[in-house]
N, CA, C and O of each residue as an XYZ file, in Angstrom:
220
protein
N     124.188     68.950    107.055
C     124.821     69.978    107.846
C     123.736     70.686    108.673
O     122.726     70.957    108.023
N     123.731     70.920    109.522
C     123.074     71.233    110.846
C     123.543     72.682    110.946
O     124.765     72.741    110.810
N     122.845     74.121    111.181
C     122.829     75.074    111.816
C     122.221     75.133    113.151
O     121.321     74.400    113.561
N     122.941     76.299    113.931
C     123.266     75.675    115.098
C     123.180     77.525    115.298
O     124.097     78.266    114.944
N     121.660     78.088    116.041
C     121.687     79.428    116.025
C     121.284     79.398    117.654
O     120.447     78.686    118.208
N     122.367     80.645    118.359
C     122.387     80.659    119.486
C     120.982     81.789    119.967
O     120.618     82.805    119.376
N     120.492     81.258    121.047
C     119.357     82.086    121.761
C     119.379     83.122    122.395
O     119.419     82.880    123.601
N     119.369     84.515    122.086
C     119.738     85.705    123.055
C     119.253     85.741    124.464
O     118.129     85.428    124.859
N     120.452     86.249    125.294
C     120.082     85.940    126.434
C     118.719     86.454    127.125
O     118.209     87.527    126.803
N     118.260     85.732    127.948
C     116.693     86.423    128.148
C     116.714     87.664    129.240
O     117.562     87.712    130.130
N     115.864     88.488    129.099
C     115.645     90.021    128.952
C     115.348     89.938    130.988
O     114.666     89.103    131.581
N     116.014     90.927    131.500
C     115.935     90.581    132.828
C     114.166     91.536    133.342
O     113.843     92.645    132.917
N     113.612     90.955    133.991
C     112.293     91.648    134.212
C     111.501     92.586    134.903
O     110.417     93.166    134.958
N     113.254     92.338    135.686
C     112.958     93.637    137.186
C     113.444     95.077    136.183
O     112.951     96.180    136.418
N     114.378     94.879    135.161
C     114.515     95.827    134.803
C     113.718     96.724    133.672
O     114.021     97.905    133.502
N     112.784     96.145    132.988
C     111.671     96.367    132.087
C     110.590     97.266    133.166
O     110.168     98.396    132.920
N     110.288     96.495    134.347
C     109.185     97.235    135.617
C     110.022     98.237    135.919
O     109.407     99.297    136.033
N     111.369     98.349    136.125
C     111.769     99.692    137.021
C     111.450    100.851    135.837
O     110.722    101.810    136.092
N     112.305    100.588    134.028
C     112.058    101.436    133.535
C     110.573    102.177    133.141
O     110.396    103.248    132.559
N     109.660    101.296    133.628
C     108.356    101.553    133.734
C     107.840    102.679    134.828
O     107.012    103.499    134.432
N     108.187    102.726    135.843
C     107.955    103.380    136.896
C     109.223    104.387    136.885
O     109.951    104.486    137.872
N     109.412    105.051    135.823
C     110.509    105.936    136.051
C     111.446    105.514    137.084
O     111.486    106.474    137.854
N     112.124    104.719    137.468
C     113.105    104.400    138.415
C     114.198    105.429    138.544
O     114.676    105.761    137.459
N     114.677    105.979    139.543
C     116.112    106.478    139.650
C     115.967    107.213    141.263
O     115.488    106.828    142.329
N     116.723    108.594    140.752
C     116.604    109.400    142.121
C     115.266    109.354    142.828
O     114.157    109.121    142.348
N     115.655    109.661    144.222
C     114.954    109.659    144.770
C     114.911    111.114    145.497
O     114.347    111.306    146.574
N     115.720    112.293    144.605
C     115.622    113.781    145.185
C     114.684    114.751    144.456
O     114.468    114.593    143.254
N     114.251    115.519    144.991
C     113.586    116.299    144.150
C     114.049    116.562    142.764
O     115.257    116.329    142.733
N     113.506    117.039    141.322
C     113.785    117.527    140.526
C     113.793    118.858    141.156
O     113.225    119.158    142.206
N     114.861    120.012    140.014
C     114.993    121.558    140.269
C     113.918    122.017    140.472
O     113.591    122.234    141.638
N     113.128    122.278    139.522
C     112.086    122.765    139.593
C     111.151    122.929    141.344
O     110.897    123.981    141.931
N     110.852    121.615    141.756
C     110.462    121.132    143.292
C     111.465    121.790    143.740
O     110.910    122.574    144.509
N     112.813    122.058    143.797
C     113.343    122.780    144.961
C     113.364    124.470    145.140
O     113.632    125.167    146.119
N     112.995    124.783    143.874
C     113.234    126.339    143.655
C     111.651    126.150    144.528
O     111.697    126.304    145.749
N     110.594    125.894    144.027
C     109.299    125.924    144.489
C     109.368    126.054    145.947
O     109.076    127.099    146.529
N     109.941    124.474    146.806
C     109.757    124.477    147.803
C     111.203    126.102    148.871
O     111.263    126.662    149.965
N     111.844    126.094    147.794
C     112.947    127.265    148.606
C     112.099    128.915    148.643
O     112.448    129.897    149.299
N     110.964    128.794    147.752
C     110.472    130.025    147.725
C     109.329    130.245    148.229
O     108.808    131.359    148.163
N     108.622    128.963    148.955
C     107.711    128.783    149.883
C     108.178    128.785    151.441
O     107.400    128.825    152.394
N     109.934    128.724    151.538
C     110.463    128.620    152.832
C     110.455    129.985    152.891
O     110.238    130.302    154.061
N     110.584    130.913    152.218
C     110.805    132.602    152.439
C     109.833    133.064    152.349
O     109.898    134.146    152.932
N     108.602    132.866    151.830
C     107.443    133.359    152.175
C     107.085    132.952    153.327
O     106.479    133.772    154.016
N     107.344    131.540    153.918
C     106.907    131.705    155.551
C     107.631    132.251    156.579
O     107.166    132.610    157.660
N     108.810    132.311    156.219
C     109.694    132.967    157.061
C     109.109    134.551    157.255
O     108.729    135.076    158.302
N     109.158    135.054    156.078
C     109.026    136.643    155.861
C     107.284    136.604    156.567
O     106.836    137.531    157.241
N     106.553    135.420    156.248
C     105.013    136.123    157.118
C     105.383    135.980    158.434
O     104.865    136.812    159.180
N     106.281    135.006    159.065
C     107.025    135.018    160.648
C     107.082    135.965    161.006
O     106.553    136.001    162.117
N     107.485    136.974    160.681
C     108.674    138.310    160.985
C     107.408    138.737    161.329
O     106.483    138.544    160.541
N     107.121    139.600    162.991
C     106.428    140.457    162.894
C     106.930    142.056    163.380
O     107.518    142.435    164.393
N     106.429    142.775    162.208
C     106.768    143.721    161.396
C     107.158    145.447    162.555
O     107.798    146.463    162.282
N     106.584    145.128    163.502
C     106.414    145.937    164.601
C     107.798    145.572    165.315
O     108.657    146.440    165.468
N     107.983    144.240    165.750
C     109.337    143.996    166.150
C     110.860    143.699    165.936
O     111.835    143.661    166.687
N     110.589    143.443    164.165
C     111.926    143.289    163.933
C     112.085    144.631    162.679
O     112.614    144.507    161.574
N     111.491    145.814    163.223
C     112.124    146.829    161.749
C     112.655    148.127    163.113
O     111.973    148.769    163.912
N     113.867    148.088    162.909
C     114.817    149.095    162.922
C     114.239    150.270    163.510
O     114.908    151.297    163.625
């Protein structure tokens, strides 16, 4: 009598490299956007000059 054991299918390789290189989004994490949203208002606010736009 002969056993007869099947071979698991083989492991795909692009997907072993992507999980390697963190693969996924390609948007900022939160963190990067609060950063970059609070670097847009500090340049804005040094824009403003202070003589011409106060009331």
């Amino acid at each position: 009598m002969k056993f007869v054991i099947a071979k698991p299918k083989p492991r795909n390789p692009f997907a072993a490299a992507a999980r390697g290189r963190r693969a996924g989004s390609h948007r900022l994490g939160t963190g990067a956007q609060r950063q970059r949203s609070r670097q847009e208002v500090r340049q804005t606010l040094a824009q403003l000059d202070p003589r011409k736009d106060s009331p």
